[in-house]
KEVOKOL-421116 format. One record per residue (C-alpha): residue in three letters; x, y, z negated; residue number from 1. Coordinates in pm, 1 decimal. Layout:
node aa ALA X X Y Y Z Z i NUM
...
***
This chain:
node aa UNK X 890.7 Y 6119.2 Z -2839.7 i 1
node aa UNK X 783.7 Y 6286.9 Z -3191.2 i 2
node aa UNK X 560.3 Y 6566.6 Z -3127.3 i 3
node aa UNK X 765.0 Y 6872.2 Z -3189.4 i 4
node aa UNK X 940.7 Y 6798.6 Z -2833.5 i 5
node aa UNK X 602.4 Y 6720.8 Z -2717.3 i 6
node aa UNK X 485.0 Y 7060.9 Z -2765.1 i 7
node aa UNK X 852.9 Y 7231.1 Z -2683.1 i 8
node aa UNK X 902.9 Y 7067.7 Z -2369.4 i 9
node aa UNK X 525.6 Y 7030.3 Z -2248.1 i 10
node aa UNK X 548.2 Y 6694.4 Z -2245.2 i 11
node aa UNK X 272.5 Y 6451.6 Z -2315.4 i 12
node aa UNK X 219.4 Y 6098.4 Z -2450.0 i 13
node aa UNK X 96.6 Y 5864.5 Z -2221.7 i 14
node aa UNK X -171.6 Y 5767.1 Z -2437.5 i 15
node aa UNK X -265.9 Y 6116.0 Z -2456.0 i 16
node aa UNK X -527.3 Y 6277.0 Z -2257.8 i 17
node aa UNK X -448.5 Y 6540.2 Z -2008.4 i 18
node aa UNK X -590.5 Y 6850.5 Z -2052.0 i 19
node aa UNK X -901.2 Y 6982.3 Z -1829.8 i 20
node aa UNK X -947.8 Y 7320.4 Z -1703.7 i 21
node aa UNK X -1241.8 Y 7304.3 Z -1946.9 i 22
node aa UNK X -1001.3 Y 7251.1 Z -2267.8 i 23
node aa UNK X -718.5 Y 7524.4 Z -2154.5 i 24
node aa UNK X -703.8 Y 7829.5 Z -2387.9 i 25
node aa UNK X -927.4 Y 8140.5 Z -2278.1 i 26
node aa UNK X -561.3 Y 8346.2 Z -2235.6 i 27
node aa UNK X -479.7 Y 8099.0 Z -1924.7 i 28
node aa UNK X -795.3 Y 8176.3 Z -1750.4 i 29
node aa UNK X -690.0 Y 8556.9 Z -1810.6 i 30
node aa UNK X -378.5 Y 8539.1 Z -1650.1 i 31
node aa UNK X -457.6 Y 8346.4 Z -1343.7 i 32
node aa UNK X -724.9 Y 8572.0 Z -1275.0 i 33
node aa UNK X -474.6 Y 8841.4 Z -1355.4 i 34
node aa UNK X -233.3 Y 8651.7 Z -1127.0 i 35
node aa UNK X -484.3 Y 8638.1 Z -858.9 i 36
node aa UNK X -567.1 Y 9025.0 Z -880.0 i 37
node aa UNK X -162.0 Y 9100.4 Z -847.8 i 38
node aa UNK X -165.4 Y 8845.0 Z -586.4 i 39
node aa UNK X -439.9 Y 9017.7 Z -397.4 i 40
node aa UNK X -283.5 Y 9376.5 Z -428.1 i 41
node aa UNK X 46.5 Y 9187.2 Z -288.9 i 42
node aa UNK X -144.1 Y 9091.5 Z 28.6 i 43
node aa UNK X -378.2 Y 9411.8 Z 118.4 i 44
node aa UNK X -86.4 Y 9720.2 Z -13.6 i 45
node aa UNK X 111.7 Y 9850.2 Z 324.9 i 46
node aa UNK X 405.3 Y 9958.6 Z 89.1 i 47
node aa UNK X 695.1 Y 9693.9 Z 97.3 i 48
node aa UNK X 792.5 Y 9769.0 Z -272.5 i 49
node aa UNK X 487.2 Y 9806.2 Z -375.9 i 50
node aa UNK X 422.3 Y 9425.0 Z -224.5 i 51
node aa UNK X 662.8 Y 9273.6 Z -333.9 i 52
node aa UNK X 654.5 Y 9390.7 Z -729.4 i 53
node aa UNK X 288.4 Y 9285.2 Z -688.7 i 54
node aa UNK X 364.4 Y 8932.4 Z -555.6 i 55
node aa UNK X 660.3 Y 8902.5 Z -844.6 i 56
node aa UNK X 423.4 Y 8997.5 Z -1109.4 i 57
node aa UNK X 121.2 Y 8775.0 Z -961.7 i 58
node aa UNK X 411.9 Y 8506.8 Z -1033.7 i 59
node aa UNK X 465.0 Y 8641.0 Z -1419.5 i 60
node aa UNK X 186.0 Y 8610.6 Z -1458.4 i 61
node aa UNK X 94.2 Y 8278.0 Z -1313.3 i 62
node aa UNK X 406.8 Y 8210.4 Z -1564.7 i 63
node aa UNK X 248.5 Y 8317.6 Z -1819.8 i 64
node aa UNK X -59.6 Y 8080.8 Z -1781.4 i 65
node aa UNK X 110.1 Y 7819.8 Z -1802.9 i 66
node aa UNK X 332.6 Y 7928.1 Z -2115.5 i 67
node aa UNK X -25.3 Y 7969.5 Z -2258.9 i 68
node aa UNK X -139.6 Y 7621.7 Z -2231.4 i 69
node aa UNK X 161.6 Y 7443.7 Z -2263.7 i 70
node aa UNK X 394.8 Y 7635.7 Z -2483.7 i 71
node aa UNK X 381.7 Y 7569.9 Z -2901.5 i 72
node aa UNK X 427.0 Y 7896.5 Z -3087.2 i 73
node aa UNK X 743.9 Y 7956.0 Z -3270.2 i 74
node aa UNK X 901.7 Y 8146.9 Z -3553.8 i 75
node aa UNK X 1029.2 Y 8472.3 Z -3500.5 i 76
node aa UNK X 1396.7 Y 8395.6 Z -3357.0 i 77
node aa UNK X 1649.2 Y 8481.1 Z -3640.7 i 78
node aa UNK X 1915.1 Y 8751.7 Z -3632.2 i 79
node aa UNK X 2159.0 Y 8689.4 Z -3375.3 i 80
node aa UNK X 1910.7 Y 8472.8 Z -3177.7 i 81
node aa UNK X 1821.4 Y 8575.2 Z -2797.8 i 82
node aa UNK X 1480.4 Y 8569.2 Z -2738.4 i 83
node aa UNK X 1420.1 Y 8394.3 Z -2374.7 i 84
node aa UNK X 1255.0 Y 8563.4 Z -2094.6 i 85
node aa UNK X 940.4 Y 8387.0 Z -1944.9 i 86
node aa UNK X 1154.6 Y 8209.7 Z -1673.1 i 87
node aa UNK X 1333.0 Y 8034.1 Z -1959.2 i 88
node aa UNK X 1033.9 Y 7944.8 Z -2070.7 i 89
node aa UNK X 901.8 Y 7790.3 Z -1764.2 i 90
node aa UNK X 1201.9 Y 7587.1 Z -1682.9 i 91
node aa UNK X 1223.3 Y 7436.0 Z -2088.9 i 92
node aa UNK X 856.8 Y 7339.9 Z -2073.8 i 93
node aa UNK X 739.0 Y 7274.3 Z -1719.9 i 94
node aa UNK X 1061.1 Y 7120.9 Z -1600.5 i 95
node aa UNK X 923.4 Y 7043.0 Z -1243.9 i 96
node aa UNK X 883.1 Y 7417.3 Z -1193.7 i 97
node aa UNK X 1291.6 Y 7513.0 Z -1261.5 i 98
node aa UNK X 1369.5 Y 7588.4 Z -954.9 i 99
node aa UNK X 1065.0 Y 7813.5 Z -896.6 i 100
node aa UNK X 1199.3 Y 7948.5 Z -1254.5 i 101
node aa UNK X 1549.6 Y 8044.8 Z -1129.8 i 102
node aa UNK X 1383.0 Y 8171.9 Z -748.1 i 103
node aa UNK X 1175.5 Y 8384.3 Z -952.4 i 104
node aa UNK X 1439.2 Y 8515.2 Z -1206.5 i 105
node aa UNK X 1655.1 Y 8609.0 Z -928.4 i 106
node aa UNK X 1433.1 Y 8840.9 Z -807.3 i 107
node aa UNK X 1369.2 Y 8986.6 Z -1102.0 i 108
node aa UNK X 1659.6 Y 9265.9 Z -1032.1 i 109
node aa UNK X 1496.2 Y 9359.8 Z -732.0 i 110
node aa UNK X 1107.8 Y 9360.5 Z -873.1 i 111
node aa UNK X 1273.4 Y 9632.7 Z -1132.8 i 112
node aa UNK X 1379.5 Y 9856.1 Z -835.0 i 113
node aa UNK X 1078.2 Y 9823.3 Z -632.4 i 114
node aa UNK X 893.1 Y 9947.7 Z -934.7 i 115
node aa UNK X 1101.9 Y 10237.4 Z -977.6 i 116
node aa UNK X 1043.7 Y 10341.6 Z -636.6 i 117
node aa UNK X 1337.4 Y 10238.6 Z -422.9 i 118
node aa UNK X 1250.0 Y 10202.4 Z -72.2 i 119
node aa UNK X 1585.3 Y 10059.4 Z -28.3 i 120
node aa UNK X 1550.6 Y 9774.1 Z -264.9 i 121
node aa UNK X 1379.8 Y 9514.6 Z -28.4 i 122
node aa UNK X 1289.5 Y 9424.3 Z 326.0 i 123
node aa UNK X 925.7 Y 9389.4 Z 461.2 i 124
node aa UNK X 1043.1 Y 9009.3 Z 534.6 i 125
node aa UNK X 1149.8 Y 8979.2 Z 172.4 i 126
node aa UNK X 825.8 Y 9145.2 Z 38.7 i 127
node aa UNK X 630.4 Y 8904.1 Z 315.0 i 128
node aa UNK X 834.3 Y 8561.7 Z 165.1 i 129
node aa UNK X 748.1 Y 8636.3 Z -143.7 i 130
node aa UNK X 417.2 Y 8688.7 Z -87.0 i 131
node aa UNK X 349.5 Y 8353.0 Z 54.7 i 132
node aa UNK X 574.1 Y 8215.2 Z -222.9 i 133
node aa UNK X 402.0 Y 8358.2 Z -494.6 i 134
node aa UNK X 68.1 Y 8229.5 Z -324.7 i 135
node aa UNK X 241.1 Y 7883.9 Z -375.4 i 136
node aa UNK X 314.4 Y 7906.3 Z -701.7 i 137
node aa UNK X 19.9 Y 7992.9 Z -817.5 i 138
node aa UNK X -119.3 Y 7665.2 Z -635.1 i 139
node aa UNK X 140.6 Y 7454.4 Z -787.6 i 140
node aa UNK X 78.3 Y 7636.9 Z -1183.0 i 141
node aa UNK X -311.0 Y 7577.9 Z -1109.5 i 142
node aa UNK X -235.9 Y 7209.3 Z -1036.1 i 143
node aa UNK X -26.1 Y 7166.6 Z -1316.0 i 144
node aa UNK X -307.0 Y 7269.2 Z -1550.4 i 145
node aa UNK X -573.4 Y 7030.7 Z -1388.0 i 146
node aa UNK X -700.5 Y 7289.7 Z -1192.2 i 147
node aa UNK X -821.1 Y 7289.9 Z -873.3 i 148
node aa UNK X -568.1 Y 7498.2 Z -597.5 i 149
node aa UNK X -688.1 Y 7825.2 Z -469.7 i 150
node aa UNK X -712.7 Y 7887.8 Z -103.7 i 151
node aa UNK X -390.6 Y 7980.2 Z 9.6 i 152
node aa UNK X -253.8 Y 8257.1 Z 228.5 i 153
node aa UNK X -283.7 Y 8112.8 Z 561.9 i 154
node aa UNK X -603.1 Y 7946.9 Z 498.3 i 155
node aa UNK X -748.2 Y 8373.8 Z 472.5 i 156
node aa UNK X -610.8 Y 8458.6 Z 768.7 i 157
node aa UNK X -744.6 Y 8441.1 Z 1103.8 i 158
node aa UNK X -549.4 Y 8231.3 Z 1376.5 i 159
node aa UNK X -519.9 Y 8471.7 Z 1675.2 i 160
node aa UNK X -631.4 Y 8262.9 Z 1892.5 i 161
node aa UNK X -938.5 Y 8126.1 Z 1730.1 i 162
node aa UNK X -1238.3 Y 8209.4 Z 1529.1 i 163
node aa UNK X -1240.0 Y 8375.2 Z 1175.4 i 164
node aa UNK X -1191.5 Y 8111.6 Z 900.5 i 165
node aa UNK X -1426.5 Y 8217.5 Z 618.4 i 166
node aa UNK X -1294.4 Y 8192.2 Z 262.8 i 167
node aa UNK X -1459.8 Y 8028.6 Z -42.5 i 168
node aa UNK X -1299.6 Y 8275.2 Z -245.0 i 169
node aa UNK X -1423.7 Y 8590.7 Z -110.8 i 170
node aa UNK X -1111.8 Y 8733.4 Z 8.8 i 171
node aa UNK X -1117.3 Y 9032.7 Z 242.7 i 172
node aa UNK X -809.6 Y 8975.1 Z 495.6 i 173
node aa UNK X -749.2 Y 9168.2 Z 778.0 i 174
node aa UNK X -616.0 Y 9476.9 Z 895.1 i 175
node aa UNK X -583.3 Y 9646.4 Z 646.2 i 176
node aa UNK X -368.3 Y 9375.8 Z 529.3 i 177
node aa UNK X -166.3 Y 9522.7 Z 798.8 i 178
node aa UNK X 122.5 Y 9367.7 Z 1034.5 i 179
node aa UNK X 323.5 Y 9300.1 Z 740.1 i 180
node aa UNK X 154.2 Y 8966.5 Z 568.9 i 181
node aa UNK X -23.7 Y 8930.7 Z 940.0 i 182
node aa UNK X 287.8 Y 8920.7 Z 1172.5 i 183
node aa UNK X 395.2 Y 8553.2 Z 1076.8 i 184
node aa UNK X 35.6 Y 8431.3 Z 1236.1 i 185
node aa UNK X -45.3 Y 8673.8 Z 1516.0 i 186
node aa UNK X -268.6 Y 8937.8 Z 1351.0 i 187
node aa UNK X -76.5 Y 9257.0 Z 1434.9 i 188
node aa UNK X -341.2 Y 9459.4 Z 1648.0 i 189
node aa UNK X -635.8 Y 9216.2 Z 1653.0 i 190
node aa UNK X -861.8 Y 9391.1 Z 1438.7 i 191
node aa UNK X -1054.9 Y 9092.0 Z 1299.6 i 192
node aa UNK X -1107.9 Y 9096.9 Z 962.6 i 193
node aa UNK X -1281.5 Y 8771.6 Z 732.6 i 194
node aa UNK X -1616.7 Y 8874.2 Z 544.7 i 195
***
């Protein structure tokens, strides 16, 4: 494999060593920390649209991450050329994240209303899924860089019938995350909250 695919398709030699957390550009850290800040707006906003956008952006951005470390710059596409969104992107050089690609692409529609304020454009449950997906993602675009996971989701939030899980992370989860994100694990009304 010459190494002009290598660097298109985010492929690797296997006498090539993989590539550390320690050797990943400075612009990956940036967007997984911005991932994790839409992320985190995703989970503690009460507004549906306003949720889901977040968690579809906390994606983008996890996207974009991973375009950083993998991707190879390129000319300037020539006239007549389409330029390719980031969920092109993700499926020609992280292959084992296409379907997460075309998920997230499909949604894109529906991000675009939510920003402009419909209230209409999507369903608590469909802001909720793709909260938790997002959260996946992320996981799975950490891992892929030889980064440890975050904490996901369900490891924040409080099981209703036992004690408060405390997070390494520092995550406040709680009420104010509200019945939306906490519904799915039996926080609506319990009033505990992790420190």
């Amino acid at each position: 494999m010459d190494d002009l695919h290598q660097q298109q398709h985010g492929q690797r030699r296997p006498d090539q060593p993989r590539l550390g957390p320690f050797d990943l550009p400075a612009a990956t850290h940036s967007y997984l920390a911005r991932a994790a800040l839409s992320l985190r707006e995703a989970m503690t906003t009460t507004d549906v649209p306003q949720r889901y956008a977040c968690a579809h952006v906390a994606a983008l951005r996890a996207t974009a991450a991973l375009l950083a470390a993998r991707a190879a710059p390129v000319q300037a596409p020539r006239r007549g050329r389409q330029q390719k969104n980031a969920w092109v992107l993700l499926a020609e050089i992280a292959p084992e994240l296409s379907e997460w690609a075309s998920f997230f692409a499909a949604g894109a529609a529906k991000r675009a209303a939510a920003e402009s304020g419909s209230r209409r454009a999507v369903t608590e449950r469909e802001a909720d899924d793709l909260v938790r997906d997002a959260d996946r993602f992320l996981g799975l675009v950490e891992e892929s860089l030889g980064m440890t996971r975050h904490v996901p989701i369900q490891e924040h939030l409080p099981i209703a019938s036992g004690p408060p899980v405390r997070p390494s992370v520092g995550l406040r989860v709680g009420p104010q995350v509200g019945p939306q994100v906490g519904a799915s694990v039996g926080l609506v009304g319990s009033g505990r909250s992790i420190a």
